[in-house]
C-alpha positions in Angstrom: 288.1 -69.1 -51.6 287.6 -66.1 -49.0 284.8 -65.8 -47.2 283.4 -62.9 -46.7 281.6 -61.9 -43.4 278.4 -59.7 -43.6 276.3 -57.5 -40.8 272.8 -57.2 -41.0 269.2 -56.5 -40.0 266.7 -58.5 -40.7 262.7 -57.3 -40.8 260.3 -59.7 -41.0 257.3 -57.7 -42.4 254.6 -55.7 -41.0 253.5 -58.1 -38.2 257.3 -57.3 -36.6 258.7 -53.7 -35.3 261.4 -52.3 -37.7 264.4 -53.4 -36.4 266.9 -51.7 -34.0 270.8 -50.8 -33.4 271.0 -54.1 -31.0 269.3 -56.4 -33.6 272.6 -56.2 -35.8 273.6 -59.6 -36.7 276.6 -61.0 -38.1 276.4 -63.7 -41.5 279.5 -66.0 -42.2 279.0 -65.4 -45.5 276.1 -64.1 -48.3 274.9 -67.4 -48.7 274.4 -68.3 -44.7 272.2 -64.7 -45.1 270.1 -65.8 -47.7 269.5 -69.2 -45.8 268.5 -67.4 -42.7 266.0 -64.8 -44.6 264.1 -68.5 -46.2 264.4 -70.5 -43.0 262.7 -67.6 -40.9 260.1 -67.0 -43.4 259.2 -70.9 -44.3 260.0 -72.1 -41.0 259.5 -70.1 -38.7 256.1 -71.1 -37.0 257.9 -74.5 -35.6 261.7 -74.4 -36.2 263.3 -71.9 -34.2 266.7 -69.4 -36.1 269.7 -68.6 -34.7 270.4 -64.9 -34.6 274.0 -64.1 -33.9 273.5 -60.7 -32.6 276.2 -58.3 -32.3 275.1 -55.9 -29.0 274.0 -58.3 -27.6 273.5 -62.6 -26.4 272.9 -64.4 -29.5 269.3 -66.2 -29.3 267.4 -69.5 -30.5 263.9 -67.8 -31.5 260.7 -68.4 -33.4 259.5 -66.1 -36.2 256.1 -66.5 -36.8 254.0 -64.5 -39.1 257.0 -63.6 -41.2 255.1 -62.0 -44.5 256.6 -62.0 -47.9 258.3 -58.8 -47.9 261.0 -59.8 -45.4 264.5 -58.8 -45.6 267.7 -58.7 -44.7 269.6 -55.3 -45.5 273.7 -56.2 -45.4 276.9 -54.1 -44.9 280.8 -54.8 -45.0 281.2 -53.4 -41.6 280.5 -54.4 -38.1 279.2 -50.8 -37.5 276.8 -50.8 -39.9 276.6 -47.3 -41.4 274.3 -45.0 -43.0 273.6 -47.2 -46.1 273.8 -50.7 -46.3 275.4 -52.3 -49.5 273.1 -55.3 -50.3 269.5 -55.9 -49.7 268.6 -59.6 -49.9 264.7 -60.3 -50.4 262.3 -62.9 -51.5 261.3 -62.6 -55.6 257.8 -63.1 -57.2 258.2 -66.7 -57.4 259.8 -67.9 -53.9 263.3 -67.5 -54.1 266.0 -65.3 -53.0 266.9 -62.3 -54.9 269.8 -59.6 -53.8 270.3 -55.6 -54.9 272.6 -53.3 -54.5 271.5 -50.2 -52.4 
């Protein structure tokens, strides 16, 4: 089974600045994304998340006050583009839903 690799930008909410061209990080795969969107929201206040930026050093980093409406918007490509192809989110009951954009 292939693996495929995924580039992203995660927003935590309305307590955290939408994000920018430097925050782009790179997923192994869809389900290391997903993992990363429910650790940052559930345990964020004590556990710090790895974010393997692309533009710059990865960093160890807590994410407090992450609000329901995180997300993680996902592309094929390293250099993003103008629409991403999957949007990964958090459903009405707690777990992780994805869309195509």
């Amino acid at each position: 089974m292939i693996m495929a690799r995924w580039y992203g930008f995660w927003y935590g909410g309305p307590s955290y600045s939408p994000p920018q061209e430097e925050d782009l990080e790179e997923f192994s795969s869809l389900a290391e994304a997903k993992h990363k969107l429910i650790e940052r929201y559930l345990y964020g206040y004590w556990q710090v998340s790895r974010f393997d930026f692309l533009r710059r050093e990865p960093a160890l980093v807590l994410t407090p006050c992450v609000t329901e409406d995180c997300e993680i918007t996902l592309y094929r490509s390293r250099h993003g583009g103008d629409y991403p192809e999957l949007r990964i989110f958090r459903g009405p009951r707690g777990g992780i839903r994805s869309e195509r954009c």
